[in-house]
C-alpha positions in Angstrom: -55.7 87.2 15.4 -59.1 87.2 15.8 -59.4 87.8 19.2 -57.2 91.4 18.7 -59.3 92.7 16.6 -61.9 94.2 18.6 -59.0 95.6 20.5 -58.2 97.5 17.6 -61.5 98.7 16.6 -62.9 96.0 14.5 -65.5 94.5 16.3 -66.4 95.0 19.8 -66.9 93.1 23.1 -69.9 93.3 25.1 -70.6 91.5 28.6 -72.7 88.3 28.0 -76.7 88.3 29.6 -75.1 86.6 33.2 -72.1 88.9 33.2 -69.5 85.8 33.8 -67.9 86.5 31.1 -67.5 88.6 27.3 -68.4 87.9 23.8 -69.2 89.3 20.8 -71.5 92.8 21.0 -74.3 91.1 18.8 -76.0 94.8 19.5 -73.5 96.5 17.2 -73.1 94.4 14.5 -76.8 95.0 14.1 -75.9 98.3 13.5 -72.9 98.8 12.1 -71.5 98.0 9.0 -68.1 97.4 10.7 -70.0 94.9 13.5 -71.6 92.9 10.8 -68.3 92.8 8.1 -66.3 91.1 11.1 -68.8 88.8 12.5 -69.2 87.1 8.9 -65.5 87.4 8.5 -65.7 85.5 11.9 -68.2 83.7 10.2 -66.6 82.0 7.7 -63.2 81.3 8.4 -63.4 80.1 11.9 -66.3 78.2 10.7 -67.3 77.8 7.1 -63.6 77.5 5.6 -62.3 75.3 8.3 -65.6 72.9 8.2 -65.1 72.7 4.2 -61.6 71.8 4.8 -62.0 68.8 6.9 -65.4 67.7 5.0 -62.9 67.9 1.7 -60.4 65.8 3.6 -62.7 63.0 4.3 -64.6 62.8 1.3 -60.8 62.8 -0.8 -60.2 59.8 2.5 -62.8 57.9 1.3 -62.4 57.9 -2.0 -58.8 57.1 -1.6 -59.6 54.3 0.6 -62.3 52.7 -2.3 -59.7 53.2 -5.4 -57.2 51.4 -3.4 -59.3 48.6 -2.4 -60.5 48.3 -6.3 -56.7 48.0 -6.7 -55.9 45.7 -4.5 -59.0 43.5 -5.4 -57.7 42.7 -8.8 -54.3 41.2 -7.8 -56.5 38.6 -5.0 -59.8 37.4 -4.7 -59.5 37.4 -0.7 -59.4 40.6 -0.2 -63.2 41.2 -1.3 -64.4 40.7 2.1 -61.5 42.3 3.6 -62.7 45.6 0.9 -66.4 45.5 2.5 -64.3 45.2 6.4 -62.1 48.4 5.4 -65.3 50.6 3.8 -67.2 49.5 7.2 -65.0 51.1 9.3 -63.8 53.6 7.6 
């Protein structure tokens, strides 16, 4: 998706300084209002959104991983070290 739409006029391409190969024309989205709305579109979903995702995910991991040790810790007092083992690596 995002790589069509320069094609269809959102966006350009534009050579890169060594001319091996294309990115985004930085020039025009200095310029134009077009340029700028897709490189922040660019911006934050390809980065911003996915990062937030996966930073969600970990954090909700984590927490997961902490209640269920609690749990678990109640029913057997062996599993205290085996708590401090599982926050360790996770």
């Amino acid at each position: 998706f995002w790589a069509t739409m320069p094609l269809v006029g959102w966006g350009s391409y534009a050579p890169e300084p060594f001319g091996t190969s294309c990115t985004l024309d930085w020039r025009l989205a200095q310029i134009s209002v077009a340029g700028q709305s897709f490189v922040m579109a660019i911006l934050f979903f390809c980065l911003i959104f996915p990062t937030g995702i996966i930073v969600f995910s970990y954090v909700m991991i984590i927490f997961k991983v902490n209640s269920s040790a609690k749990e678990i810790s109640h029913f057997d007092t062996r599993n205290k070290n085996s708590h401090s083992l599982e926050m360790k690596l996770t």
